[in-house]
C-alpha positions as CSV (number, residue, x, y, z in Angstrom):
1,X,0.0,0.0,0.0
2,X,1.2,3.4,-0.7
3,X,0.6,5.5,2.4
4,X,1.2,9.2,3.1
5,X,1.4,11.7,5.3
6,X,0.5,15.3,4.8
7,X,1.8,18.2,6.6
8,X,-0.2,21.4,6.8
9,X,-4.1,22.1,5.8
10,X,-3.8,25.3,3.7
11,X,-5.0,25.8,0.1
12,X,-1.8,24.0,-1.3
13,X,-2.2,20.7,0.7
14,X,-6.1,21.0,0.1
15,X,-5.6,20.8,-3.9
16,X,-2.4,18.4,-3.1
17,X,-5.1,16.0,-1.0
18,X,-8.3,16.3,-3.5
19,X,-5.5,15.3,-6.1
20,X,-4.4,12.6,-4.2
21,X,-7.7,11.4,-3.9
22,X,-8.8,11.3,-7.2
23,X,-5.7,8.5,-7.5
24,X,-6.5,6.4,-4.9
25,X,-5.3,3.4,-6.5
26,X,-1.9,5.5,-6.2
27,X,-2.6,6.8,-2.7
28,X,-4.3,4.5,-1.1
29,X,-4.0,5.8,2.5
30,X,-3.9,9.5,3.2
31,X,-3.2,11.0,6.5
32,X,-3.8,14.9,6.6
33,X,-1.6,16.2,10.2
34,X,-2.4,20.4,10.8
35,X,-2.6,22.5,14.2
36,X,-6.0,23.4,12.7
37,X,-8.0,20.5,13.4
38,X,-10.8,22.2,11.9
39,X,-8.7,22.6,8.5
40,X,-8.2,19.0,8.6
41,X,-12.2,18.1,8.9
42,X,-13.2,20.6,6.4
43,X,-10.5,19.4,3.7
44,X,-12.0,15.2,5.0
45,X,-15.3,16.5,4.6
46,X,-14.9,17.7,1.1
47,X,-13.1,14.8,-0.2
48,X,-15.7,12.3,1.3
49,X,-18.2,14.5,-0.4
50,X,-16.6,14.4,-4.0
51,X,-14.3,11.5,-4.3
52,X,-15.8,8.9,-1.3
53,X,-12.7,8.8,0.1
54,X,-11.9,8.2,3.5
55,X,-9.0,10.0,5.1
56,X,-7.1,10.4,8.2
57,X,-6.6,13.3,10.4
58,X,-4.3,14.4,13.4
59,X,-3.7,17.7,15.6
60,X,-0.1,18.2,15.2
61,X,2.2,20.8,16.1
62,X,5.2,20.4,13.2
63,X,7.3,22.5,15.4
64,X,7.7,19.6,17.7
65,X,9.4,16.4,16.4
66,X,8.7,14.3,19.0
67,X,5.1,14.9,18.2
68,X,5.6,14.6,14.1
69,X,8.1,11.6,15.2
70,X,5.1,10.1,17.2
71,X,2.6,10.5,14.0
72,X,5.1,8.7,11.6
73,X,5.4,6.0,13.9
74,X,1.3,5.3,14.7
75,X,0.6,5.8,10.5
76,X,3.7,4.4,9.4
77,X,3.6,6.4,6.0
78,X,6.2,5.6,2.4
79,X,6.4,9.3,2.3
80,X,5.6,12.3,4.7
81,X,4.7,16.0,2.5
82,X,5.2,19.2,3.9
83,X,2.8,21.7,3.4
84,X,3.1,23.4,6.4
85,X,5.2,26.2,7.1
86,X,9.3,26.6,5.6
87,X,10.5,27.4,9.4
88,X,9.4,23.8,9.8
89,X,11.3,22.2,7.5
90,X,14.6,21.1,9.4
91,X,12.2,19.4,12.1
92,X,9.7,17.5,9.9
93,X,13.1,16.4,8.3
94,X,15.0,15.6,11.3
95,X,11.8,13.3,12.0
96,X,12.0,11.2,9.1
97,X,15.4,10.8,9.6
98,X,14.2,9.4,12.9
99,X,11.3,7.1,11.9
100,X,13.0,6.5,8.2
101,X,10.4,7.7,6.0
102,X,11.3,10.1,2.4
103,X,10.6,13.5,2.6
104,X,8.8,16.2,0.2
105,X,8.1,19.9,0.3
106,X,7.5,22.7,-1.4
107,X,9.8,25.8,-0.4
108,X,13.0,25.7,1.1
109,X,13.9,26.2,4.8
110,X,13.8,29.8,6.2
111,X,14.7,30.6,10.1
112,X,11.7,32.5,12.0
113,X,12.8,35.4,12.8
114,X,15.1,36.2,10.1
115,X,14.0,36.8,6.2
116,X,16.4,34.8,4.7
117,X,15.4,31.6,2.8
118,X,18.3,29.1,1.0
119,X,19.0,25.4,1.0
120,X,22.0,25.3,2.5
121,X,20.6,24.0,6.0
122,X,18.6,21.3,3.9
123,X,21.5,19.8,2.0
124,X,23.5,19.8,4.8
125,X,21.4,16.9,5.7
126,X,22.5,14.8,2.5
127,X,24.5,12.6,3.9
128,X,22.1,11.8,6.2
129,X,19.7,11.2,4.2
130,X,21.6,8.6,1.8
131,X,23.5,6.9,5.0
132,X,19.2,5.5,5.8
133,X,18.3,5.5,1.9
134,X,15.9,8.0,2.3
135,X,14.8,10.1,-0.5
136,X,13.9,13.9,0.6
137,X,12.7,16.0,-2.4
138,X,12.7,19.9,-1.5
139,X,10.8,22.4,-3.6
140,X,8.3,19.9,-5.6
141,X,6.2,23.4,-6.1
142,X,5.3,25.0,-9.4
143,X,8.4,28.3,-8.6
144,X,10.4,26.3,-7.6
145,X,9.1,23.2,-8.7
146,X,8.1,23.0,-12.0
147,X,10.2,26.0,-13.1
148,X,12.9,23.8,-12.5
149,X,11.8,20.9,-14.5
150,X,11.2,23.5,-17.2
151,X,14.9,24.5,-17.5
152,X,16.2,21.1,-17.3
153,X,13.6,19.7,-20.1
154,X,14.6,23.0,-22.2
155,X,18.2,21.8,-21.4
156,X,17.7,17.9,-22.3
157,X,15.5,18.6,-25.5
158,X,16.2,22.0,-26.9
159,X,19.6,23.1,-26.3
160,X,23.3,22.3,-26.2
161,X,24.1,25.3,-23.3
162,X,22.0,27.5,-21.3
163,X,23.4,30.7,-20.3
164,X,20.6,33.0,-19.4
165,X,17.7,32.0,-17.8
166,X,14.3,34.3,-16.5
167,X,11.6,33.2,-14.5
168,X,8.7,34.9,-14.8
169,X,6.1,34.3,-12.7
170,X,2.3,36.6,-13.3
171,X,-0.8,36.3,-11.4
172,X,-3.4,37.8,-13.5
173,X,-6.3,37.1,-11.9
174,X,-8.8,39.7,-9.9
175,X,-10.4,38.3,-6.2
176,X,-12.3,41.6,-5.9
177,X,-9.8,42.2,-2.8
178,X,-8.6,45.7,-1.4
179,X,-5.7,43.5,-0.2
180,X,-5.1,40.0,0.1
181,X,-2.3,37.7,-0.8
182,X,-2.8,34.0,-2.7
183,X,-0.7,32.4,-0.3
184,X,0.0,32.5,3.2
185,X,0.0,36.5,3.9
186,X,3.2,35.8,6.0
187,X,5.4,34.2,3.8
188,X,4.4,35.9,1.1
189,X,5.2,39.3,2.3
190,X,8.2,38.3,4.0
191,X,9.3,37.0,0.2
192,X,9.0,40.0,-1.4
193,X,9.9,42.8,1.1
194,X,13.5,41.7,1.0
195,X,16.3,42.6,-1.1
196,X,16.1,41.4,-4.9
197,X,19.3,39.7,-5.8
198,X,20.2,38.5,-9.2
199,X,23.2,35.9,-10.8
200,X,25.2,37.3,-13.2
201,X,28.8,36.3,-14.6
202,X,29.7,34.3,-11.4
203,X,28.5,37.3,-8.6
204,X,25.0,37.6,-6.8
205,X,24.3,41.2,-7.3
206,X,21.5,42.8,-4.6
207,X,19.0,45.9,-5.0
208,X,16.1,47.4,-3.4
209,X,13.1,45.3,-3.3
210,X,11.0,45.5,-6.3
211,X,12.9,48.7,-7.5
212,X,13.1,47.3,-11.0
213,X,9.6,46.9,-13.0
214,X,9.6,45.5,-17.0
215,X,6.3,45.5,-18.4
216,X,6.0,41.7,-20.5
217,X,3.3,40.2,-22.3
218,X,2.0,37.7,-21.0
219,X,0.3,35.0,-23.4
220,X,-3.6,34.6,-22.7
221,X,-2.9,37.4,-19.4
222,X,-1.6,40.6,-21.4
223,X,0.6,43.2,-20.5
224,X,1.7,43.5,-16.5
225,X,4.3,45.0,-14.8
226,X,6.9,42.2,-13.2
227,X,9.8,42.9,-10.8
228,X,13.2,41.4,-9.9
229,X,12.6,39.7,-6.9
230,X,15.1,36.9,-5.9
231,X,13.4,33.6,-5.4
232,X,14.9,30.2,-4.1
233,X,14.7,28.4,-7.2
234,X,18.2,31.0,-8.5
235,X,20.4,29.2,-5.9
236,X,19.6,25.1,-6.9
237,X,19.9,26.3,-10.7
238,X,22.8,28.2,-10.7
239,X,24.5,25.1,-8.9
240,X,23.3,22.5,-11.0
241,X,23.6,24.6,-14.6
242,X,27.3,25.6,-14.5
243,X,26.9,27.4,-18.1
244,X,24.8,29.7,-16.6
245,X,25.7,33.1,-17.0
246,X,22.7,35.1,-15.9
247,X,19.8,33.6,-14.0
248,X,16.7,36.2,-12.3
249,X,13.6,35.8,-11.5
250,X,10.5,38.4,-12.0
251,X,6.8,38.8,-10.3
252,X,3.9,40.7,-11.3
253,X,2.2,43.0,-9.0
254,X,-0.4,45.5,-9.4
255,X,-0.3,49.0,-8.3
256,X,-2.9,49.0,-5.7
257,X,-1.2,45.7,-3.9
258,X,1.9,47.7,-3.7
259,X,0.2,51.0,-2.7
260,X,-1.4,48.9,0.4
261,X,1.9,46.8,0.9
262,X,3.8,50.3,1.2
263,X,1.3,51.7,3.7
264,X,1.7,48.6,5.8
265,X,5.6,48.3,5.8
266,X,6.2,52.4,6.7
267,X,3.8,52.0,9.4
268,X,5.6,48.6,10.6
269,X,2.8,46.2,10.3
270,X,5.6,44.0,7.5
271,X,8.2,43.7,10.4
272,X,8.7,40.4,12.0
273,X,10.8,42.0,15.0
274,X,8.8,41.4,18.5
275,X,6.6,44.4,19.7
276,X,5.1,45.1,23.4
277,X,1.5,45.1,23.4
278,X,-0.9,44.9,26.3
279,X,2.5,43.1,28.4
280,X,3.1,40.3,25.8
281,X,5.7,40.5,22.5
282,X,4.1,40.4,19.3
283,X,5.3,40.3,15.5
284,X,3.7,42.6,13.5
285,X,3.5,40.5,11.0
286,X,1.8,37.4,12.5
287,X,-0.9,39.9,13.7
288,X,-1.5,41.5,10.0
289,X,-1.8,37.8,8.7
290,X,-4.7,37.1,11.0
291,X,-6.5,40.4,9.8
292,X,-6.1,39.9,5.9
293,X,-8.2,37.7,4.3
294,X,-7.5,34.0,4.2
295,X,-6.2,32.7,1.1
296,X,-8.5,29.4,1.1
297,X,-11.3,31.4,1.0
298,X,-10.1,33.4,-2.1
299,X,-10.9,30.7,-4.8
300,X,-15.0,31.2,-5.2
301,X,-14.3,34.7,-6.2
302,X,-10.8,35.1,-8.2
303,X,-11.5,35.3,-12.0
304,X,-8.5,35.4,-14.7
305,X,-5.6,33.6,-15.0
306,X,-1.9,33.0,-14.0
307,X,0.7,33.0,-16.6
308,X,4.3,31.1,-15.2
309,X,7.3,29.7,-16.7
310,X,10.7,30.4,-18.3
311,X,12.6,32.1,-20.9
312,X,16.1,30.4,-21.7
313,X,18.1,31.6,-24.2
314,X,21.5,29.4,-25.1
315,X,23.5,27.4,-27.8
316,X,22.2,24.7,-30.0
317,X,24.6,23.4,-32.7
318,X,26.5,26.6,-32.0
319,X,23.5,29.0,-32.5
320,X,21.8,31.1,-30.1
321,X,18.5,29.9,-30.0
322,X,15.6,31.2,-27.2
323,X,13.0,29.3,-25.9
324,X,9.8,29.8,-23.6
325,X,8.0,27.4,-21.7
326,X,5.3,28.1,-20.0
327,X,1.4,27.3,-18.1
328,X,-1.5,29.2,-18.1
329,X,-4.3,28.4,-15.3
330,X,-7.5,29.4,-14.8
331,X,-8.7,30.3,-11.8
332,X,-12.4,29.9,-11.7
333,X,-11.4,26.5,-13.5
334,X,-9.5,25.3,-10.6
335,X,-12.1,26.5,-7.6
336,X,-14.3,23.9,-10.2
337,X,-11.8,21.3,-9.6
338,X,-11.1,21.4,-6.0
339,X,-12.5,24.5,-4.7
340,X,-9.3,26.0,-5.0
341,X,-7.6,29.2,-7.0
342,X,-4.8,28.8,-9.5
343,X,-1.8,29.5,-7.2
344,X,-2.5,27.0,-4.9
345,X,-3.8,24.7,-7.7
346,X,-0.4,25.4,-9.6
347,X,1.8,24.6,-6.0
348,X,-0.3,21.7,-4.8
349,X,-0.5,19.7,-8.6
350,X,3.7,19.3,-8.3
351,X,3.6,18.2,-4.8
352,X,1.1,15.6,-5.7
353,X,3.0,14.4,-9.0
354,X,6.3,14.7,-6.9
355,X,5.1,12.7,-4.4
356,X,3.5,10.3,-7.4
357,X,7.3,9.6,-8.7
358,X,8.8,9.4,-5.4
359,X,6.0,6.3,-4.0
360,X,6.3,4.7,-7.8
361,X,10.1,4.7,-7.6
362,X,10.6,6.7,-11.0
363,X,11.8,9.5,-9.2
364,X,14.1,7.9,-6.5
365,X,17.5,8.4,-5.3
366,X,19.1,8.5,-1.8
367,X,20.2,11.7,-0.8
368,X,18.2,15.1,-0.5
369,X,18.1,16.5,-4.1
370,X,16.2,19.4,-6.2
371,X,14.0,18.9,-9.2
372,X,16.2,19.5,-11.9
373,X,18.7,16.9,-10.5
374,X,16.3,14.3,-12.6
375,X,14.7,13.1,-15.6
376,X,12.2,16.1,-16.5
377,X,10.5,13.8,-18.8
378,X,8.0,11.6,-16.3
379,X,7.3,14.9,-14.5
380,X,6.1,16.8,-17.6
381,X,4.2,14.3,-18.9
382,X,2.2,14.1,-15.5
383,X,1.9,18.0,-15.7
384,X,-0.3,17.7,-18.8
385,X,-2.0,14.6,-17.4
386,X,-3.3,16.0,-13.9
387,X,-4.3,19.4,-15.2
388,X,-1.1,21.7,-15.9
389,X,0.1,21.7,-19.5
390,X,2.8,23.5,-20.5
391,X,3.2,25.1,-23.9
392,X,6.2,25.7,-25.7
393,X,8.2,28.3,-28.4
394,X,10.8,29.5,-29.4
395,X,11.6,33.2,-29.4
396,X,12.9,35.3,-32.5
397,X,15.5,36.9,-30.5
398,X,17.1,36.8,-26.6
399,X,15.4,39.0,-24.0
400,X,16.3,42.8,-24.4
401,X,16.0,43.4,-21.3
């Protein structure tokens, strides 16, 4: 039997679950683990309701590993995916390790009270990992995720040497919103209020945060205005694509989210240093996530689309050659689905199919690895399979910009 354990009861492991469920000859035992407990009914409740599918639940605090250690060991899981929160990563980890089970996420480890997210912590547990044959997969998302598949399938099938790579990554869809975020409101803005940084010739180079706007069109979206941003995805690929000369990644954003975001960072509602109030330290931040809307409950009223993939531009048979691929989801398509909008439909799709190659042993290799360190091949052909096609061509000329 193929059993798994889910970590967190957001909208990504909500869409991960119903798409679990809908192969349950694949997943044939589901265990859904959240400090909500009320997350976990709801998300039980809805695949009863649409699929007739039964499926565990447990309260769980993923901070302790004791606790996750104690969930592994009463569920006995092939594979534990975490959906919960990156400052959790190490210790859901460090608790396979302990109860040998493989290991999945979907963004990379970042300490609590610091914005700064890389991998280095995560593959520092390589050797680890290999010494108990485990297999831990980190960043089977759509960015990262799937943008990484992209470059190495552009790589293995289109072109002899990549040497400048662009992720662009647009949101065009509307929730009717004065301000929300499509993901969890703490990450998120914690993600982009930090310095951009960029590769380039060997040297990460650093600016303000979103300081530099491009306006791209985007197929089936239209024209938006993206920004530099740096984004976890830059460190794995520059380290596994040595030809690389120039790797960045860009987000679009619309004027009134960034009028709002500015508001709330020069009043000091964005910081995550602890406050006094009422006798008791507070973040800032924390307390603005629990007043903005809540992501899951975006889906029934988002229209439009997303528009994300990548632009590589490199050498095949000595020519420069430029190539785009790319996904476009609809959001009112997705809620549909699995009640769900298109950026937690496009993050919880790869964690399902990464978890699919991981249990079915296509996808497995001792160690803790990153995306592009396989055979893009089985993961794209599940992309247009389970609902996220990607589309393909090649540019007249390198980017301009």
């Amino acid at each position: 039997m193929s059993k798994i354990l889910v970590i967190g009861a957001g909208g990504v492991s909500s869409v991960a679950i119903h798409k679990m469920a809908q192969l349950s000859n694949d997943f044939k035992e589901i265990t859904l683990a959240s400090r909500t407990i009320d997350n976990c009914k709801k998300i039980q409740k809805q695949i009863k309701k649409k699929y007739n599918c039964n499926i565990n639940i447990e309260e769980l605090d993923a901070d302790n590993i004791s606790e996750t250690s104690k969930i592994i060991s009463k569920y006995t899981p092939e594979l534990v995916v975490n959906l919960a929160l990156p400052y959790q990563d190490l210790n859901i980890m460090q608790a396979c390790l302990n109860k040998n089970v493989n290991y999945l996420d979907t963004a990379n480890y970042e300490p609590r009270d610091e914005a700064k997210f890389e991998y280095k912590w995560q593959w520092e547990l390589n050797n680890k990992f290999k010494e108990k044959n485990l297999m831990g997969l980190l960043g089977s998302g759509f960015d990262p995720g799937v943008t990484n598949v992209y470059t190495a399938y552009i790589k293995k099938h289109y072109l002899d040497e990549i040497h400048y790579l662009d992720i662009l990554d647009c949101n065009g869809g509307d929730h009717g919103q004065h301000f929300a975020t499509n993901f969890n409101p703490e990450i998120n803005i914690r993600e982009i209020t930090q310095k951009s940084k960029f590769y380039k010739n060997g040297k990460w180079i650093t600016g303000d945060p979103l300081s530099k706007k491009i306006e791209f069109d985007f197929p089936e979206v239209g024209k938006r205005n993206m920004y530099l941003m740096y984004h976890e995805e830059l460190e794995s690929l520059v380290k596994n694509f040595r030809d690389l000369k120039q790797a960045r990644f860009w987000m679009t954003f619309g004027d009134q989210y960034l009028n709002y975001l500015n508001v709330l960072e020069n009043v000091g509602l964005t910081s995550i240093k602890p406050i006094k109030f009422k006798n008791m330290d507070i973040i800032p931040l924390e307390f603005l996530k629990e007043v903005l809307p809540d992501p899951k409950t975006l889906g029934k009223n988002t229209e439009g689309k997303t528009c994300i993939g990548t632009i590589i531009s490199g050498l095949k048979n000595k020519k420069i050659k430029t190539i785009y691929c790319y996904n476009v989801c609809d959001h009112e398509k997705c809620f549909e689905e699995v009640e769900s909008q298109a950026v937690s439909y496009t993050t919880g799709v790869p964690a399902m199919i990464g978890s699919l190659l991981i249990l079915n042993k296509t996808w497995f290799k001792p160690g803790v690895w990153n995306l592009e360190q396989f055979d893009p091949d089985p993961f794209i052909d599940a992309l247009k399979l389970y609902g996220l096609p990607n589309k393909i061509v090649e540019l007249d000329t390198p980017l301009s910009f």
